[in-house]
N, C-alpha and C positions, 0 to 999 in steps of 0.2 A: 495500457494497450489500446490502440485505436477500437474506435466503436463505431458504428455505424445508427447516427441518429439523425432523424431527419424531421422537418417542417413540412408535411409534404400537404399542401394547398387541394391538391387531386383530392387527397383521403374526404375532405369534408363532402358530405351527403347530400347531394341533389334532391335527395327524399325527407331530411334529417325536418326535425318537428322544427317549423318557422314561424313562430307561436303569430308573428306581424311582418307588414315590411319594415315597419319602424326599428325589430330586432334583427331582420337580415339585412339591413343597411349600414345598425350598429355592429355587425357581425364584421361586415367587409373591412370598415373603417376600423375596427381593433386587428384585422389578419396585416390590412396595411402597416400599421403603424408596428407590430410584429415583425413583419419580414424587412421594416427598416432599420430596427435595431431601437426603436422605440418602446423601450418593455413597460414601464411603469404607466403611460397610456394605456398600451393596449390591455394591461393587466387591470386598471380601471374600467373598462368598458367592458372586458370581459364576467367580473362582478357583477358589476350592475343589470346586466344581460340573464346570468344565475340567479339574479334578484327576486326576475322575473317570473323564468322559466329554468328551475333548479337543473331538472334533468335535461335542458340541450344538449346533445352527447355532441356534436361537431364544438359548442364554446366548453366545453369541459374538458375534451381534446385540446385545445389549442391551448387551454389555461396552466390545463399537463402538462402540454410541451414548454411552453415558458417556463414555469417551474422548474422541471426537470434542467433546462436551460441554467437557469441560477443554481441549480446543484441542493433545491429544497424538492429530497427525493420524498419522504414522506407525504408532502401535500401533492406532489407529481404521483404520484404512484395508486392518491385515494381519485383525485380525479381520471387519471387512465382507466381506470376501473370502470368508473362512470357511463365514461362515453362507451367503454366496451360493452357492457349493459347493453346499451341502446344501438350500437350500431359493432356485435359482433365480426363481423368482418373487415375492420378496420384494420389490414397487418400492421400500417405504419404506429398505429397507436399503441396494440402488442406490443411491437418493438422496443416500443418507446417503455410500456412498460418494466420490460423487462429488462430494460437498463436503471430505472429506478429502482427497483427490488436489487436487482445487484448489488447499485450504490449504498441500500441500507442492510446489506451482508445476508440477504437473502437469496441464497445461490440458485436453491434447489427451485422456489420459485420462479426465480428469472428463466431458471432451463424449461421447465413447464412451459412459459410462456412463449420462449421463440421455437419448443416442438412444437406448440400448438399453431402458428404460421406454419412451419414445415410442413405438417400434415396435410394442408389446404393446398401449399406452396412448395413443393420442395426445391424448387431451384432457387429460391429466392436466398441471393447469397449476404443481406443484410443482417438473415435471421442465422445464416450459417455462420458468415462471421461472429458477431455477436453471442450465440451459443460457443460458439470455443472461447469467446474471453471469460463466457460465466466459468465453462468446465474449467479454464487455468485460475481462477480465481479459487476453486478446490482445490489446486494442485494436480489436477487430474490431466497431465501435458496430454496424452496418449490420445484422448476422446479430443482435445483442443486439436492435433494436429490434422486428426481427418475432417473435421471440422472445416478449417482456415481451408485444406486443400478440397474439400468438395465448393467451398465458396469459389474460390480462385478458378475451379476449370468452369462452374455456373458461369463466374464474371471474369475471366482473366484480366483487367482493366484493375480490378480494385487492389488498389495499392495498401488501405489498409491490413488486407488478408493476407495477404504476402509478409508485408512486416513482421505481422503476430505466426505468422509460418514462422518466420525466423525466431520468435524468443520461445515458440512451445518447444522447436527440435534443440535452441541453447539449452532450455529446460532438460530436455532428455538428455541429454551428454553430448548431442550429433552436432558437432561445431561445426562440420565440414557442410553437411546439410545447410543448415541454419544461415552461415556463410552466401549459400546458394541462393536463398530463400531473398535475403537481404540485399542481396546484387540485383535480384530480379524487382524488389521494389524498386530499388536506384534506377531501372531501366525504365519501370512505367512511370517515375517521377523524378526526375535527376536531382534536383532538390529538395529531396526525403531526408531531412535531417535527422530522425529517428532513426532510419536505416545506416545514413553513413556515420553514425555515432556508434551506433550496434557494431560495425564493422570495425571502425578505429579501435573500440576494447576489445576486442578479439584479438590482438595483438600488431605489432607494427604493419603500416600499412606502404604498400608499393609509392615512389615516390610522386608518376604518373597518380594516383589518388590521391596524396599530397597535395599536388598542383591544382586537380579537379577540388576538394574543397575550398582549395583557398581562394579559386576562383568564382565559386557558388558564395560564398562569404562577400566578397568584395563588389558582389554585383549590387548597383546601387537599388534593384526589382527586386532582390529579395524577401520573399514572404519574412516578417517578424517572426513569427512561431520558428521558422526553421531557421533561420539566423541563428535563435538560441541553442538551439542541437548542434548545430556547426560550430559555433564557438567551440563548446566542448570536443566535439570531436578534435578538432585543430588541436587545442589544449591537450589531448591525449595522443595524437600523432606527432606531434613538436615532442613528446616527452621522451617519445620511443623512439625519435632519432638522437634524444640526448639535448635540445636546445631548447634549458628549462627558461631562460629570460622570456623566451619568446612564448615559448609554453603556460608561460603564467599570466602574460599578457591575456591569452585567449579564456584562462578560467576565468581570471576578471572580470572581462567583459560577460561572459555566459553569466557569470553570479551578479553582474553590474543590473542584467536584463533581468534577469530569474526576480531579485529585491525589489527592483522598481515595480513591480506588479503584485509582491507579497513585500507588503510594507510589513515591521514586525515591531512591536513593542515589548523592550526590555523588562521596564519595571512593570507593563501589566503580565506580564509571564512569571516575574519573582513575586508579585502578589498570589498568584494561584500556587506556587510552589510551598510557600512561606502558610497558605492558607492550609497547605494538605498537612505540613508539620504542626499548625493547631489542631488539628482535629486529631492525628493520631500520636496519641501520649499512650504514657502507660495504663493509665485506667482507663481509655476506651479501651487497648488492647483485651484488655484484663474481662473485657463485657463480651467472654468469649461463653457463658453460660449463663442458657434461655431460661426464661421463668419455670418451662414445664418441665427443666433438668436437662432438655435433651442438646447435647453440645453441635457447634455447626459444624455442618456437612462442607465437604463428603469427608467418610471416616477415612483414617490414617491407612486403612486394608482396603480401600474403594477403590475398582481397577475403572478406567486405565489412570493410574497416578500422574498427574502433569508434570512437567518438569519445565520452570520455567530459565528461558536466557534471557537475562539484561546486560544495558549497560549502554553505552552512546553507540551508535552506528556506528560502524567502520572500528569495532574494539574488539574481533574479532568473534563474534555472535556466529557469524555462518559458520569459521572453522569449528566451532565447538558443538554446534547441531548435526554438523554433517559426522564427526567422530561418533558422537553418541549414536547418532542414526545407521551409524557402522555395524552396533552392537544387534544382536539376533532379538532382544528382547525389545526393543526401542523404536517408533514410530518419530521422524522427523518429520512438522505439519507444517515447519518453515513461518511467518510472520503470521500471526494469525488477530483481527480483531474483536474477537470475543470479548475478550473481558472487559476491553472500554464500550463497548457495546452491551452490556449487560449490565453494567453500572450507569449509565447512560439511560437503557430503559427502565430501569427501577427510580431513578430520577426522576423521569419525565413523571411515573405512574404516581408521583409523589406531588406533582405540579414543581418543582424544584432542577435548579440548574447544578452544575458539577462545576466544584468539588464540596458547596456545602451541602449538597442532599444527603453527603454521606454520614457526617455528623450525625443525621438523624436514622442509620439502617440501624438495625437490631437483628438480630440473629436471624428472624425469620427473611429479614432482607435478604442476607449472607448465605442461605439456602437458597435463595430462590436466585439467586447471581451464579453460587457454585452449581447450581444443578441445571440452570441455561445456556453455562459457558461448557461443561461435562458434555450434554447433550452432543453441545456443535462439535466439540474435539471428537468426539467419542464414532461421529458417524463418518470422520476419516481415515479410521481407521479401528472397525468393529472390536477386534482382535489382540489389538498390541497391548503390552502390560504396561505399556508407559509412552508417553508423546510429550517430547518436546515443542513446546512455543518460545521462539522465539523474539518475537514482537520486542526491539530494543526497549522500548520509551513505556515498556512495562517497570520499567525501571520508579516508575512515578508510585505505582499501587503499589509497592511493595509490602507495607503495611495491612492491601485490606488483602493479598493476596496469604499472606500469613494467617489474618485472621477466618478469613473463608476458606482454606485449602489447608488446614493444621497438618495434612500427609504429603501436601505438594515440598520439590524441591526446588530450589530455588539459586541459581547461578550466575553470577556477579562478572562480568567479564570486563576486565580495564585496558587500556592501555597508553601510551608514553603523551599524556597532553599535545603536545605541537602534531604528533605524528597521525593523529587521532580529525584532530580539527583539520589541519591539512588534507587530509584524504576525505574528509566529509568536502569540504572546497572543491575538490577537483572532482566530484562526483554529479551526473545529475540526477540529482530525484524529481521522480514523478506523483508523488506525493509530498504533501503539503509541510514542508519543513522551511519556516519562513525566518527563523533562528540561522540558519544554513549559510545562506546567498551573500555573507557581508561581516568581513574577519572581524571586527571587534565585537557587531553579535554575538557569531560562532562560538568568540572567547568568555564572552559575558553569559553568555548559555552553559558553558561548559563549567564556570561556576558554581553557575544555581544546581547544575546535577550533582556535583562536587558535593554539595553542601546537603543535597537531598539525603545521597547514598550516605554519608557522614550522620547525617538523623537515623536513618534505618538502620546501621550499623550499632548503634549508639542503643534505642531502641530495641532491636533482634538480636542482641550478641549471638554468635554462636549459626542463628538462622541461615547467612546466605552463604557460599561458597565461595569466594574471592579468587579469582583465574585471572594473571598475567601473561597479555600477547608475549609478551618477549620472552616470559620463564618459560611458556608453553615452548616455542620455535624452538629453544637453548635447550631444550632437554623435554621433547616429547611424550617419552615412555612413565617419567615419574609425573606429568600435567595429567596424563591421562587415568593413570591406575588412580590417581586424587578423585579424578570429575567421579568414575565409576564407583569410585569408596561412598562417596557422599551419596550420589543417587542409588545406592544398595543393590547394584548392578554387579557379578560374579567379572571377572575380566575376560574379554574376547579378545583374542590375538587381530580380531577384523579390525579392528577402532585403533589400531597401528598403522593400519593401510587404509585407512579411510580414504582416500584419494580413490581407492579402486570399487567405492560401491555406486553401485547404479539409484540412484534416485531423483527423482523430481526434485529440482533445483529453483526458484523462480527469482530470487534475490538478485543486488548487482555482482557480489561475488560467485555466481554460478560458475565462472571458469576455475576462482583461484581454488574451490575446494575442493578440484577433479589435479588438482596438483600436489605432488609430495610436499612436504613442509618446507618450506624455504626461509630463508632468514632477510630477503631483500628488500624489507616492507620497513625492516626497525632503522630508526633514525634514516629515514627517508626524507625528513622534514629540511634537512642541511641543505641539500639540494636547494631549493629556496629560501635559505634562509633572510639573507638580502629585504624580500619583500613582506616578509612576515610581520614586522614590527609593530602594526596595530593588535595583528593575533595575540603576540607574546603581550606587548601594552595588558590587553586586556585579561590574559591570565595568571598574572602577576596578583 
């Protein structure tokens, strides 16, 4: 979701401590070289300036802001701090804050952070916006959507706001809203390619919009960013008229763009894969009992019990959260990164990188993982006796998820290879899936998982639940009273009609799961098949 971050040169303090001239001349000469796109000068100069004078709150701001810039939120987020120290009133640096703290999954944080501009500020629609991406980052659409719309009447201009109006009300079920929402970004920005992409999956588009992208596409001004979203959308409006040659032209090229900017290496991904099956054998398994006796947490009776969805993207993950979230007893918390995040900080706290720090956790590790990941689940939803996560590429931990969660369940969701990797193709994500963008990847990725889940399997007999998209569509009622069997869930006649519950949605299938179960998704791959040939190549 768009963010509202900024560089903003104003912010720096006319009063701010100028220990010399000699440091406000260094000062100028690194903002320059900053707002040139010169980051590794001005991020030199900015040191050496801290060298000096640790607490400059203006070069500690800017050093934040660079950081943050590079997506090194932790060091962005201790610097923002800094300079807030010394020059509280800085809202642009708050803001900035507060998109760092997001970035390192700290929500509740972030939101502190841009009410605290509000309170100062309440018109200020950077911080309004921004507060609705943390609260949709909860899953919390409802508080996001007054949010986006109190920005938007602040700034009616800001196109970001508008956008993210459209995926909090997708969020909520209100397609026709959201629709609304996303026409109106396309007005303050015709070449919003996030908007007209939004629009395209929404289902076939008028052919007057047809023409309008293909003509925003071929204009040779076109912003690169929005290029990329326009391919795809074209690639998803060519598909719903039916003319997939042309259709696949355009995902190419979007996935051509998408790779050239996320270069990916094969065999260094099948070394971390291949590294995670050394470490968990059986006799780590087995080192499931601490010296002082007491076994890892949380106990098999510990509410709320997780329940975890794996399996590759697009293998039907959403359809199977949203069923179970149908159930009265069941909290769906939709993609959540807790637990590579908590594995992640038990790493670092070890000085050690992921995945060999794990090697070395020990039980009190595995508590202190299960009781920080429990925590974050836990406060989305105080209540419920069980919350699914679905986070596909939890499919990697499965191992320490068994070992850390001995009461968690655990759900395997597969489906038809070609059909699988294809629809991950035609999809864009906006998170980092650099395996994605370039079919013989894709197929070479879809191996190494292959081989993963074949370890775990091997491994956990018995542990995970194996769910077939295709068995599930072919005969819904006996997929379902399965999933419910395993997760020790009584049956609900709801989790038949799952299509008709009301929930926070955020994923890319937020339409198909407000839809009865349809069977038009299996062997969908034929359609292309023609172009497929490095895919298959590669999954052979």
């Amino acid at each position: 979701m768009a963010e509202n971050q900024q560089l903003d040169p104003g912010q720096i303090s006319s009063a701010a401590v100028a220990t010399s001239e000699e440091l406000a001349a260094m000062l100028q000469q690194a903002l320059g070289l900053h707002q040139a796109g010169q980051l590794q000068g001005a991020e030199d100069i900015y040191q050496r300036i801290l060298g000096r004078a640790a607490n400059h709150p203006d070069t500690n701001y800017l050093l934040g802001t660079l950081y943050l810039q590079q997506g090194q939120n932790e060091k962005a987020a201790l610097l923002l701090q800094k300079a807030l120290d010394g020059t509280p009133g800085n809202a642009t640096a708050r803001i900035n804050l507060g998109i760092a703290l997001k970035g390192l999954g700290r929500f509740r944080e972030a939101i502190d952070a841009y009410k605290a501009v509000l309170d100062q500020e309440p018109g200020n629609d950077a911080a309004l916006n921004n507060l609705g991406v943390a609260h949709m980052g909860l899953d919390e659409a409802e508080e996001a959507e007054t949010c986006f719309d109190r920005a938007l009447r602040a700034q009616p201009d800001n196109v970001g706001a508008a956008n993210n109006l459209g995926r909090a009300r997708e969020a909520l079920g209100d397609m026709e809203g959201a629709a609304t929402a996303y026409r109106q970004a396309v007005k303050l920005m015709p070449d919003c390619g996030e908007a007209h992409l939004a629009l395209a999956s929404m289902g076939p588009v008028p052919d007057a919009h047809l023409q309008e992208l293909q003509g925003l596409y071929d204009d040779p001004g076109a912003d690169a960013s929005q290029r990329l979203y326009l391919a795809f959308a074209l690639g998803k409006a060519l598909e719903d008229a039916g003319d997939y040659d042309k259709a696949f032209e355009y995902f190419s090229e979007g996935n051509r763009l998408h790779h050239a900017a996320n270069p990916f290496d094969l065999a260094n991904q099948a070394g971390y894969f291949s590294r995670l099956r050394e470490i968990f054998t059986g006799a780590f398994m087995a080192g499931g009992e601490a010296s002082d006796g007491k076994s890892a947490i949380p106990d098999a009776g510990e509410e709320p019990a997780p329940i975890f969805i794996v399996g590759m993207p697009r293998s039907g993950t959403s359809l199977v959260e949203q069923i179970l979230a149908s159930h009265g007893e069941v909290h769906g918390a939709g993609e959540r990164p807790y637990l590579h995040d908590e594995c992640r900080r038990e790493a670092a706290a070890a000085g050690q990188d992921l995945p060999g720090a794990i090697s070395a956790f020990d039980d009190a590790a595995f508590r202190r993982i299960a009781g920080g990941y429990l925590q974050h689940l836990k406060s989305q939803a105080p209540d419920a006796r069980c919350i699914t996560d679905k986070m596909p590429q939890n499919f990697l931990y499965v191992g320490l998820i068994a070992r850390a969660f001995p009461g968690a369940k655990i759900i395997h969701c597969r489906r038809d290879p070609m059909d699988t990797c294809l629809s991950i193709y035609k999809r864009f994500f906006t998170s980092p899936n650099p395996w994605a963008y370039d079919l013989a990847s894709l197929g070479g990725y879809y191996r190494l998982y292959e081989k993963m889940m074949a370890h775990w399997q091997a491994l956990l007999p018995g542990r995970m639940f194996d769910i077939a998209y295709e068995d599930l569509v072919e005969d819904p009622e006996t997929g379902i009273r399965g999933l419910l069997e395993h997760c020790n869930l009584p049956f609900d006649p709801a989790c038949l009609e799952f299509h008709k519950t009301r929930r926070v949605v955020t994923t890319a299938s937020a339409a198909q799961v407000r839809q009865p179960m349809y069977k038009g998704s299996v062997g969908a791959w034929k359609r292309y098949e023609k172009h497929l040939g490095p895919l298959r190549e590669a999954l052979k």
